[in-house]
C-alpha positions as CSV (number, residue, x, y, z in Angstrom):
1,X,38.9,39.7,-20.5
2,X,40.9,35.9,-20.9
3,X,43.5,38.2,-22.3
4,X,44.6,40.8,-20.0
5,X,47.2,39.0,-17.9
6,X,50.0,37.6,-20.7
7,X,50.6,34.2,-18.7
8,X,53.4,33.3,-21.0
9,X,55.5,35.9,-19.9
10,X,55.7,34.5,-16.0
11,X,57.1,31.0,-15.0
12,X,54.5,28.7,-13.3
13,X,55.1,29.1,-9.7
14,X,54.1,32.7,-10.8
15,X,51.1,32.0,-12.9
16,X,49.8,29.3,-10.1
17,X,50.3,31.0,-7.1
18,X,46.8,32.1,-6.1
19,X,43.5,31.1,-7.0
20,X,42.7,34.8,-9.5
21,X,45.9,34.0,-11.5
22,X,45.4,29.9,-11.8
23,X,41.7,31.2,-13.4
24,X,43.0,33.7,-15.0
25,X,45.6,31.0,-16.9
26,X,42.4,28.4,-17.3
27,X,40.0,30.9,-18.7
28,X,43.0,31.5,-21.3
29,X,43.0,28.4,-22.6
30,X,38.9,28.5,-23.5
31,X,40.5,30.9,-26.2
32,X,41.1,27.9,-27.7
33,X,37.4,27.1,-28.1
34,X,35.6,28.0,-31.9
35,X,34.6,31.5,-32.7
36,X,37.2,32.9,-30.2
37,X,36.9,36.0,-32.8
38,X,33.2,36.2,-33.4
39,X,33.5,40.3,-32.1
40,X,35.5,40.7,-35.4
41,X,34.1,38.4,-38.3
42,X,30.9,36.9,-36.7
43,X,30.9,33.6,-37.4
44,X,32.7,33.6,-40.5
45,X,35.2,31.5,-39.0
46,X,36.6,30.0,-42.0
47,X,38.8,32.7,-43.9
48,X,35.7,35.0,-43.6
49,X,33.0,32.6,-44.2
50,X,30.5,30.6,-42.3
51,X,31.8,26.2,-42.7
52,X,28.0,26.3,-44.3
53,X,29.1,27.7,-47.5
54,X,31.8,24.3,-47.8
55,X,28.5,22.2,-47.7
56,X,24.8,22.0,-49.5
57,X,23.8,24.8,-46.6
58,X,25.3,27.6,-48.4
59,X,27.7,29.0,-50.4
60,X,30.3,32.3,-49.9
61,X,28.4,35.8,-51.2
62,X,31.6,37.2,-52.5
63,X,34.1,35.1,-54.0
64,X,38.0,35.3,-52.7
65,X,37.8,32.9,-49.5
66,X,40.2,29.9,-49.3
67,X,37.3,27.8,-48.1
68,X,36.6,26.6,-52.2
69,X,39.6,24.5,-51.0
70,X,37.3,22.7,-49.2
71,X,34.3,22.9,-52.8
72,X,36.5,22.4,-55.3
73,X,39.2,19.6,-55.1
74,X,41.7,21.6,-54.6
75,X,42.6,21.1,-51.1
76,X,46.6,19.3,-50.7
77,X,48.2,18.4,-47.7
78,X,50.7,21.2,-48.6
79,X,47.9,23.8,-48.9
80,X,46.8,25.9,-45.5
81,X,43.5,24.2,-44.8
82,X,40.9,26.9,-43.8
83,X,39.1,24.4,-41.6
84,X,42.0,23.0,-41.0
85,X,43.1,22.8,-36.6
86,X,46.1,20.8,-36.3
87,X,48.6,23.4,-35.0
88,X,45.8,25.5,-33.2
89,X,44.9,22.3,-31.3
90,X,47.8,21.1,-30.2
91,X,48.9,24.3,-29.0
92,X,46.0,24.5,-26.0
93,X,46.4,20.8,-25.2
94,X,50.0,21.7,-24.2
95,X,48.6,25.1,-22.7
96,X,45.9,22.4,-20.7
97,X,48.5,19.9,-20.1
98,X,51.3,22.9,-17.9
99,X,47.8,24.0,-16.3
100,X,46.9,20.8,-14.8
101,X,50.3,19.6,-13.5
102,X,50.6,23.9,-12.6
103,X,47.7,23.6,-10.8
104,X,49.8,21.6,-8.1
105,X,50.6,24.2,-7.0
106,X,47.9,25.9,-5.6
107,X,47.7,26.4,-2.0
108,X,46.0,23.3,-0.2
109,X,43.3,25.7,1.2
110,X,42.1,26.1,-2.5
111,X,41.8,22.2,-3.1
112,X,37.9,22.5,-4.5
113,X,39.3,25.4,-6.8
114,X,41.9,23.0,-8.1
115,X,40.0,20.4,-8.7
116,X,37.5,22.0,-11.1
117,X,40.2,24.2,-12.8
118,X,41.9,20.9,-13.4
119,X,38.2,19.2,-14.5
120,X,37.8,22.2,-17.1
121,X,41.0,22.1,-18.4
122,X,40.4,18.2,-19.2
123,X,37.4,19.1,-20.9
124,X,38.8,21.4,-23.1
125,X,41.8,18.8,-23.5
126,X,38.5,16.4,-24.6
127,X,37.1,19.2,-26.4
128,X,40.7,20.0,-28.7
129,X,41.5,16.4,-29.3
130,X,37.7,15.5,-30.3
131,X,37.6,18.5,-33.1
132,X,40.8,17.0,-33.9
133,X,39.9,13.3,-34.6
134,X,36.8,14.3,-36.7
135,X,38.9,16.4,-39.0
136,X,42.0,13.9,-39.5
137,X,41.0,10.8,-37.8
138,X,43.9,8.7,-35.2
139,X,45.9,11.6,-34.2
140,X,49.0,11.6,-31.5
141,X,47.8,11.7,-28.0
142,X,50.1,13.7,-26.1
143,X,49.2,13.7,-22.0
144,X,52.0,15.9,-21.0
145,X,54.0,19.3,-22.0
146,X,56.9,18.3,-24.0
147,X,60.0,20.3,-23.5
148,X,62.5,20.5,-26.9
149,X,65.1,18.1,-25.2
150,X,62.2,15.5,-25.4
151,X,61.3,13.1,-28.8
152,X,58.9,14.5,-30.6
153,X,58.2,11.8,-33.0
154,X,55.2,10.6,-31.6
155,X,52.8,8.3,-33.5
156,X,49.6,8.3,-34.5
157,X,47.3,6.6,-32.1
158,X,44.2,4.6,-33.5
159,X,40.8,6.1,-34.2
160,X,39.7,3.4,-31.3
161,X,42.6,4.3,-28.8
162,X,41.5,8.2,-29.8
163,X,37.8,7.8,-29.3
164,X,38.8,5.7,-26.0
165,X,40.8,8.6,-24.2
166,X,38.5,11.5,-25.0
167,X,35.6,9.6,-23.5
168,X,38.3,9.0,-20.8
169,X,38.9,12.9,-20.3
170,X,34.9,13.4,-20.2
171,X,34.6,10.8,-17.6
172,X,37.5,12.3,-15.5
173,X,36.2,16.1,-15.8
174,X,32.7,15.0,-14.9
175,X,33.3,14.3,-11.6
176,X,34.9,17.4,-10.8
177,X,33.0,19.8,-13.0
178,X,30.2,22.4,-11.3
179,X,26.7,21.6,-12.1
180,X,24.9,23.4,-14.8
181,X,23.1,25.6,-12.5
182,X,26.2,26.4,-10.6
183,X,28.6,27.6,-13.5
184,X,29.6,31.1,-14.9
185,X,27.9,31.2,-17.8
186,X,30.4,29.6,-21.1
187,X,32.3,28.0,-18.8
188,X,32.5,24.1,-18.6
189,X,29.6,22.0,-16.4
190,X,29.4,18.5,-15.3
191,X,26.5,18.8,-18.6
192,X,29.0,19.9,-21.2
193,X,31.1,16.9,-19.9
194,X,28.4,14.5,-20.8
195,X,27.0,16.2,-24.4
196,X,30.8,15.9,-25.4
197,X,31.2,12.3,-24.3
198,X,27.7,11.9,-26.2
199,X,29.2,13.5,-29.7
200,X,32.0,12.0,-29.3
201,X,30.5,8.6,-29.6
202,X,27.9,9.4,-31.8
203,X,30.4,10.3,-34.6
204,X,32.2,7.1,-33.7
205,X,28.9,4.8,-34.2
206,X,28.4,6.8,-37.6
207,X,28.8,4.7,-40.8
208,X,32.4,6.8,-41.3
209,X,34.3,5.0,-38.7
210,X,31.9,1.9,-37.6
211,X,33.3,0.1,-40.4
212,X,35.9,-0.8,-42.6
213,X,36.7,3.2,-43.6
214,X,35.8,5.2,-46.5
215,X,38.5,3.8,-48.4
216,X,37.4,0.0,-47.4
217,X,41.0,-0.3,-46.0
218,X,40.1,-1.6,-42.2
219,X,42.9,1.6,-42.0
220,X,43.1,1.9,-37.8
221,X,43.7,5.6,-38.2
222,X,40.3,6.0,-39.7
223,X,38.4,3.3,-38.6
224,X,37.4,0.8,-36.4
225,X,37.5,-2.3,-39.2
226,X,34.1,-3.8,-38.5
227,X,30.7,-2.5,-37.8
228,X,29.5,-2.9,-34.2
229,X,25.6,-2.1,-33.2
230,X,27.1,-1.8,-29.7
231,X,28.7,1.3,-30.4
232,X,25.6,2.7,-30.9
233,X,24.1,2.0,-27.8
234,X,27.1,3.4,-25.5
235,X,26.2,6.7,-27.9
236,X,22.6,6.8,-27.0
237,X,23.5,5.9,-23.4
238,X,25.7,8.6,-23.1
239,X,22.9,11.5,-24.6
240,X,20.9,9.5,-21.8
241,X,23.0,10.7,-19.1
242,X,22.4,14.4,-20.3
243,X,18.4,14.0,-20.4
244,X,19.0,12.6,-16.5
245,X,20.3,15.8,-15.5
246,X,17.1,17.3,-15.5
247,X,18.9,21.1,-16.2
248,X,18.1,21.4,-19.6
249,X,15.2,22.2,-21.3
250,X,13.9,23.4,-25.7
251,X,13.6,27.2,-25.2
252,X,10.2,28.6,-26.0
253,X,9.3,31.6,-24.0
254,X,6.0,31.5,-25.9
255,X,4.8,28.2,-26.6
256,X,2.7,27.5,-29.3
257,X,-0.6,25.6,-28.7
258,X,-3.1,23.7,-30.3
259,X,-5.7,26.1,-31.1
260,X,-3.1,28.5,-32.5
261,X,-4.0,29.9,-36.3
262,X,-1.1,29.4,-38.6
263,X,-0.2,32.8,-38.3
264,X,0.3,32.8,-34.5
265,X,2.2,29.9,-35.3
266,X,4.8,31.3,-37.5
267,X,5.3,34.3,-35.0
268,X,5.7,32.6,-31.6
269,X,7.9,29.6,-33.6
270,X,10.0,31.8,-35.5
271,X,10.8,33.8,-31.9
272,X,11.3,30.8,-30.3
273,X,14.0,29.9,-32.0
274,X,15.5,33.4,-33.1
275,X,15.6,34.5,-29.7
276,X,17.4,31.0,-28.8
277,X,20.7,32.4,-29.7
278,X,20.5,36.2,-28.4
279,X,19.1,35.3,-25.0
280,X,21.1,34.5,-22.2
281,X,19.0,34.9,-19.1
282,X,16.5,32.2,-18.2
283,X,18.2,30.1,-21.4
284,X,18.3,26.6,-20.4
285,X,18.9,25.1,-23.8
286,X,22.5,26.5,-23.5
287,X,24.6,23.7,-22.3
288,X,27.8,25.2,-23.6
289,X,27.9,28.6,-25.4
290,X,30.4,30.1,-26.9
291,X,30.2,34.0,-25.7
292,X,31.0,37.2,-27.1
293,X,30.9,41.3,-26.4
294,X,27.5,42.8,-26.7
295,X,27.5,43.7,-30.2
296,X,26.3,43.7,-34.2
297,X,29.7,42.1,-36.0
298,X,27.0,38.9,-36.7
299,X,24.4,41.5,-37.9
300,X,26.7,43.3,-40.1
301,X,28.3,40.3,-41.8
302,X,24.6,38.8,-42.1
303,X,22.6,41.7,-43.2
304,X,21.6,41.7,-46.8
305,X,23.4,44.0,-49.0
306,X,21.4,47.4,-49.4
307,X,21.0,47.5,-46.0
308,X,23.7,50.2,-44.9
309,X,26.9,48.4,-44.1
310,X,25.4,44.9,-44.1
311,X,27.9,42.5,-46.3
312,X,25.6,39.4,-46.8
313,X,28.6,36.8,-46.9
314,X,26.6,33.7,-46.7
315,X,24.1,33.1,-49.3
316,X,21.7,30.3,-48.3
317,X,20.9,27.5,-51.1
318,X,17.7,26.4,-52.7
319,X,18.7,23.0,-51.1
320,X,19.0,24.3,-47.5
321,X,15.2,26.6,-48.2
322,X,13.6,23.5,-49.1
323,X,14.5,21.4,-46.2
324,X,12.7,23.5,-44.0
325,X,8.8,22.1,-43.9
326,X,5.5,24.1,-44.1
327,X,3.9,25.3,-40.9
328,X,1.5,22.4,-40.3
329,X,4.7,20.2,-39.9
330,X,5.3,18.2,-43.4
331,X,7.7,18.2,-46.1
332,X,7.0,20.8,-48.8
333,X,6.9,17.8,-51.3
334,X,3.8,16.6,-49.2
335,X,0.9,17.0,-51.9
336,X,-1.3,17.3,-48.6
337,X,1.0,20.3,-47.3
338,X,0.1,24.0,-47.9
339,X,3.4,24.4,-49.6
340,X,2.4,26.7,-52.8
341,X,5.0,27.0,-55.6
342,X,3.7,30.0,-56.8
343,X,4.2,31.9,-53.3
344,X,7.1,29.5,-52.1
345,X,7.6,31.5,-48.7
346,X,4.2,31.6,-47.9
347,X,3.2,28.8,-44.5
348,X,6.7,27.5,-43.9
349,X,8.1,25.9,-41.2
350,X,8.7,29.0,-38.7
351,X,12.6,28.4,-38.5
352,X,12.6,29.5,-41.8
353,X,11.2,33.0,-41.2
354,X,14.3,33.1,-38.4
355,X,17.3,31.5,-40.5
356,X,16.1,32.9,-43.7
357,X,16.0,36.3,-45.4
358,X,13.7,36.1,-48.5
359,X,12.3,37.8,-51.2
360,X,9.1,39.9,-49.6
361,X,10.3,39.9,-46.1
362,X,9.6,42.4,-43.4
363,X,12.6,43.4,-41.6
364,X,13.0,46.4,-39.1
365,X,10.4,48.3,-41.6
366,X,12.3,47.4,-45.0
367,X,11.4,45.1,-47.5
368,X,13.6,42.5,-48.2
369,X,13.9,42.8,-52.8
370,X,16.5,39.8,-53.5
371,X,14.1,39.8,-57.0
372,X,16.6,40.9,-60.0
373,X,17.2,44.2,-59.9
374,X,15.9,44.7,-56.7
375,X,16.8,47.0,-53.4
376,X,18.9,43.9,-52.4
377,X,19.6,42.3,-55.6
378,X,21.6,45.0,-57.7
379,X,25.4,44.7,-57.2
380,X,28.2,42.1,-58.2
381,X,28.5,41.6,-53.6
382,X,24.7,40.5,-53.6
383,X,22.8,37.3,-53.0
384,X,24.4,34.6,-55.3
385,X,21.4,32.2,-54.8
386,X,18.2,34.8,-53.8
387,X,18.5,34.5,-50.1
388,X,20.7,35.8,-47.1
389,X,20.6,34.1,-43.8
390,X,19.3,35.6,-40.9
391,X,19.7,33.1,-38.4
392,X,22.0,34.3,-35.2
393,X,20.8,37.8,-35.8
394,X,19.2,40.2,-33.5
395,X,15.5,41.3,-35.3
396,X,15.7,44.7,-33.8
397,X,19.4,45.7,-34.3
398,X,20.6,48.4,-36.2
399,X,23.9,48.4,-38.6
400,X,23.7,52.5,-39.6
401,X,23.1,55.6,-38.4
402,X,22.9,55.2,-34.5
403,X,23.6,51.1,-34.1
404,X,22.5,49.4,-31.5
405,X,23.5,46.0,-30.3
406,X,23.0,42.9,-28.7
407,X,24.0,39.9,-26.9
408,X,25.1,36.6,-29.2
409,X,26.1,32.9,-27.8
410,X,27.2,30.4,-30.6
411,X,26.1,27.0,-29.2
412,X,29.0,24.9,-28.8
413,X,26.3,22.3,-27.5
414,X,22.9,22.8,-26.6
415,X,19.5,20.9,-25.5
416,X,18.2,20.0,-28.8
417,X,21.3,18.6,-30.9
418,X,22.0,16.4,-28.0
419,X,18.2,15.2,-28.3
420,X,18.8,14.7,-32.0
421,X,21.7,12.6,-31.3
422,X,19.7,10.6,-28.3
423,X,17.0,10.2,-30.9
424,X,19.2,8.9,-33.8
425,X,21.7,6.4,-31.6
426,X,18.2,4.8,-29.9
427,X,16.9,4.6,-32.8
428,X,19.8,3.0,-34.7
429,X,20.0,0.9,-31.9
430,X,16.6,-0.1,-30.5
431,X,14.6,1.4,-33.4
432,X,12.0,4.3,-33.0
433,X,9.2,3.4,-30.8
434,X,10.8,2.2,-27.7
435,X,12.6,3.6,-24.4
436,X,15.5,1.2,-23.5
437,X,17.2,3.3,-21.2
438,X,14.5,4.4,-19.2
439,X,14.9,8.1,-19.1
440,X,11.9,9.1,-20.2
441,X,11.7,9.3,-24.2
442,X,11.6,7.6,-26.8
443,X,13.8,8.8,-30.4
444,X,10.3,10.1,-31.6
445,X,9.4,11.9,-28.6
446,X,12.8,13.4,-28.8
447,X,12.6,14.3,-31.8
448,X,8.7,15.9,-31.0
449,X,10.3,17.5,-28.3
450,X,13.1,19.9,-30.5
451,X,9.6,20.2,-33.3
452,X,7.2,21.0,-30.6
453,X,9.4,24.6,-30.4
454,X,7.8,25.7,-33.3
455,X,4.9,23.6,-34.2
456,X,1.6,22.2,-32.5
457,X,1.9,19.8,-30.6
458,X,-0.8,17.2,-32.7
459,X,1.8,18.0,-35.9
460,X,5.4,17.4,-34.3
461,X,5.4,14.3,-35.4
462,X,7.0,12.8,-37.9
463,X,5.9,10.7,-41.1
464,X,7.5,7.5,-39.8
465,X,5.5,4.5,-38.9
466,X,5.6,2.7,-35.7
467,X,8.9,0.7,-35.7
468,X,10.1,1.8,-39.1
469,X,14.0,2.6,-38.2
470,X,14.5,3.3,-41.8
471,X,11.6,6.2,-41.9
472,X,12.9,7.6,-38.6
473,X,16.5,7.7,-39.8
474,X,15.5,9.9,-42.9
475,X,12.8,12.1,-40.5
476,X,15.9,12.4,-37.8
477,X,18.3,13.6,-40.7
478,X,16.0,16.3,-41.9
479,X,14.7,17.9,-38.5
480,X,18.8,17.7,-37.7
481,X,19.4,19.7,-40.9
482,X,17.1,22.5,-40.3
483,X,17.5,22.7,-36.8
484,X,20.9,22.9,-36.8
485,X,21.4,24.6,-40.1
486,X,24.2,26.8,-40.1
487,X,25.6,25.6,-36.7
488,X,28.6,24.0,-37.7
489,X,27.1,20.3,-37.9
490,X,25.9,19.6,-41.7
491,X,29.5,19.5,-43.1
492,X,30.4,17.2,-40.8
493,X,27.2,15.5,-40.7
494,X,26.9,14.3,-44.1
495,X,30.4,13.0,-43.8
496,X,29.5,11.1,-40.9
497,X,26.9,9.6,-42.7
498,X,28.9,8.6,-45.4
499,X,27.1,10.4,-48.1
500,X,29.2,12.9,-48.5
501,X,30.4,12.2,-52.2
502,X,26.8,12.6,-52.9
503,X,25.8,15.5,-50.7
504,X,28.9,17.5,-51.2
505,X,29.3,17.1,-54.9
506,X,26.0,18.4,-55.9
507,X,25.8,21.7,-57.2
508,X,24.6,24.2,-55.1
509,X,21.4,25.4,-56.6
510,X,19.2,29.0,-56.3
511,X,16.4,31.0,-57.2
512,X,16.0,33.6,-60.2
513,X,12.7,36.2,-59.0
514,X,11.6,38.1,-61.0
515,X,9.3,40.9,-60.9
516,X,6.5,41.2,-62.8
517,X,4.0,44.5,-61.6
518,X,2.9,43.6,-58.4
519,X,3.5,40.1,-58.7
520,X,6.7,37.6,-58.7
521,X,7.8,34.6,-60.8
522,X,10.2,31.8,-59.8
523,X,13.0,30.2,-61.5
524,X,15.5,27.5,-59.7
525,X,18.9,27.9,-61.0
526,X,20.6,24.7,-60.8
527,X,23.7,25.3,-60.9
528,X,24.6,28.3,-59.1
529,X,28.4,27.3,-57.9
530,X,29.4,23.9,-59.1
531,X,30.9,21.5,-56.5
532,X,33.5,18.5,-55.9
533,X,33.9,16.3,-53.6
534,X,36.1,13.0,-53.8
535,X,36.5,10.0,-51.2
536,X,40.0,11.0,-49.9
537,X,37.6,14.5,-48.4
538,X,36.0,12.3,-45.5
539,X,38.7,13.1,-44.0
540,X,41.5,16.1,-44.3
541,X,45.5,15.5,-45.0
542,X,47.6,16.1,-41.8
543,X,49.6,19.0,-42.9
544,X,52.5,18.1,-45.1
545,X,54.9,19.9,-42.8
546,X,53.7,18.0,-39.8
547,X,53.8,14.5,-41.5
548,X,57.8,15.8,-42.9
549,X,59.0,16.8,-39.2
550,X,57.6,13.9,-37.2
551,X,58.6,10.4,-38.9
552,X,56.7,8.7,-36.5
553,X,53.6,9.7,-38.1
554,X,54.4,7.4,-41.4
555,X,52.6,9.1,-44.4
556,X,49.2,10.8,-44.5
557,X,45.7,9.7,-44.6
558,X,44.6,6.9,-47.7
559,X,44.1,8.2,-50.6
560,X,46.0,12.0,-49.7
């Protein structure tokens, strides 16, 4: 357990004296790593919901949560943001910054030992500042442990000088980092290095900051002032680097082929990728996990309501049901797709059947009744839009009675989001059809690659013609949607993007069943849970407090 020795209670010639306690300190600052409480709340990380109910993924079952902050305007710099990291943050880069000067200390005969410890505790350093600067933008870089005799009025650095030092950081950990296939298992690689270093500057090539701001400003704290097609080719040059390893791979223990009825389809896709996130052995899609206790908090927090002790919490939109395609590969406004209105969850894409609960699904011998008045469906706790999500969940555990459990591993980073992010910086850079790095893969055939999990290979393609950037760019934003649904990314994403004020201020939508005999009609309600979302939400207020006690800082963020 990270926790077991308290490190703060012994000075640092104590804590790095030999090589269990130096670990033992290191492997306490991971705590500082996302979902740190997962055995708890699941992943309801923010205020006891998933960051998918803040965007057009979701919304919160039961209301109460402070993440409407984040939906309804009424986030202030003065208000405790529930997505908000500042304090966290900084407290485990000064935590990494006394490790690697601590690590000194060590006993020459443990000189490889140091090295790495200090290589992971740089990563995490990357890791902290990175979910930093996507939240707030330029924010103090701080390379040592201050003491309180020191000044603590340290400026804000630029978004540039920010995006410059983590890639920095990755650089300097990758060279003393373990190889993938040499590293305990959630514990920092030479691969995690580089998938960093490639988010890092994919979000900095992203129409956000390669440009003049969301504000039009040219604001250094938020921007870089101009737009630069260079920065996205260091971004796709960097996901290169990752596919060069050669140590990762898409999981999918039983691939689907060719000759495969639709059927057979659906079941070996939708285990593909439920199975992704409960299996650890032989998982080499896993490039950083974020671990937890065998156990059923995700199940319990995820189960619909009716199911003994399951508290549905996240309540999936119409929006985020419709992204996902039929089974043959198209969208389900394809008029050649076998997408049927009248039975809506009939030949989806198989992710759905593994993300989704739905009206008429089989679970663990129960029928899933989100239909008005039904099994699942009856209380002022259930489904706000129809659906509960099922996505992280183990398919054969068991909340009630005599539970059982299971292993869980948020992915911090894996495989396929860092071939989403080759796929769109290539093509953003060199356009769709072509392989300018030489590693191997073109952004379609990336792209093919993550659908080919779940689909036949002849329909993992895309509707983009050859060398259309601007078809790719829409196809790459949808498979990144549903692929990564619920993981953390489409908040973020959209803002990114730049299309936030769009995205984000649409209503979140959902769907009225009704029973009729044996037989179900369908209603979309539009306007489930109204949203807003204004310019100034690109990026989040530095906490009032923190901008009042440090006058270096010099007011908050344009437009806060």
């Amino acid at each position: 357990d990270f926790e077991d020795m308290p490190f703060d209670k012994y000075d640092s010639d104590f804590v790095f004296s030999n090589d269990k306690k130096a670990e033992g300190y290191v492997l306490g600052v991971y705590l500082g790593l996302p979902f740190d409480k997962s055995d708890e709340n699941g992943y309801n990380r923010v205020d006891g919901a998933m960051l998918a109910s803040a965007s057009d993924e979701a919304m919160i079952t039961v209301p109460g949560s402070s993440i409407v902050f984040l939906t309804d305007g009424s986030l202030t710099p003065r208000k405790s943001n529930p997505d908000g990291c500042w304090e966290d943050c900084y407290k485990f880069i000064r935590d990494a910054n006394i490790g690697i000067v601590g690590l000194e200390k060590l006993p020459e005969a443990n000189h490889d030992l140091k090295l790495q410890l200090q290589a992971e505790l740089k990563f995490l350093k990357a890791f902290f500042y990175f979910e930093l600067v996507k939240r707030y933008g330029g924010v103090p870089l701080i390379d040592r442990a201050y003491e309180l005799s020191d000044d603590l009025n340290v400026p804000r650095s630029s978004f540039a000088a920010c995006v410059d030092y983590i890639a920095g950081l990755c650089d300097e950990s990758y060279t003393d980092l373990p190889a993938p296939n040499n590293v305990n298992f959630g514990r920092a690689s030479k691969g995690a290095a580089l998938a960093l270093k490639a988010r890092l500057l994919l979000y900095a090539a992203s129409p956000l900051y390669n440009g003049k701001g969301y504000d039009g400003s040219d604001n250094e704290f938020i921007c870089y002032g101009s737009y630069d097609k260079k920065r996205w080719e260091s971004a796709a040059a960097a996901a290169a680097e990752v596919i060069r390893l050669g140590d990762y791979d898409i999981y999918k223990p039983n691939p689907v082929a060719e000759t495969d009825r639709d059927e057979q389809v659906i079941a070996s896709g939708s285990a593909n990728y439920r199975k992704l996130f409960t299996v650890i052995t032989g998982n080499k899609e896993l490039i950083l996990p974020r671990t937890s206790k065998v156990g059923n908090r995700v199940e319990i927090q995820n189960f619909p309501v009716g199911i003994p002790n399951g508290k549905g919490l996240t309540s999936p939109s119409q929006q985020m049901v419709d992204a996902y395609g039929t089974v043959t590969g198209q969208p389900i406004d394809d008029p050649e797709s076998p997408y049927d209105r009248k039975n809506p969850y009939e030949n989806r894409d198989p992710r759905f059947y593994a993300s989704i609960f739905y009206n008429g699904q089989e679970w663990n011998g129960t029928t899933i009744e989100t239909f008005r008045g039904g099994a699942h469906n009856n209380t002022n706790t259930s489904t706000r839009t129809g659906y509960y999500m099922s996505k992280f969940c183990g398919s054969e555990v068991v909340i009630s009675g005599t539970p059982t459990n299971t292993n869980h591993c948020f992915p911090l980073f894996r495989y396929a989001e860092l071939l989403l992010d080759y796929a769109e910086a290539v093509n953003e850079a060199y356009g769709p059809d072509v392989d300018p790095l030489g590693c191997g893969l073109t952004a379609r055939d990336a792209l093919k690659a993550v659908r080919s999990r779940v689909l036949r290979p002849s329909q993992s393609d895309v509707d983009a013609a050859e060398g259309d950037s601007d078809a790719m760019r829409a196809a790459i934003r949808r498979e990144r949607r549903v692929e990564l649904a619920f993981e953390d990314h489409r908040y973020y994403d959209v803002k990114r993007w730049k299309i936030a004020d769009e995205v984000l201020s649409e209503s979140i939508r959902g769907m009225q069943i009704t029973k009729n005999g044996d037989t179900f009609s369908y209603q979309i309600v539009e306007n489930v849970s109204s949203r807003q979302f204004s310019p100034k939400f690109y990026l989040y207020p530095i906490p009032n407090g923190d901008v009042v006690n440090n006058s270096a800082i010099r007011g908050n963020n344009p437009l806060w």
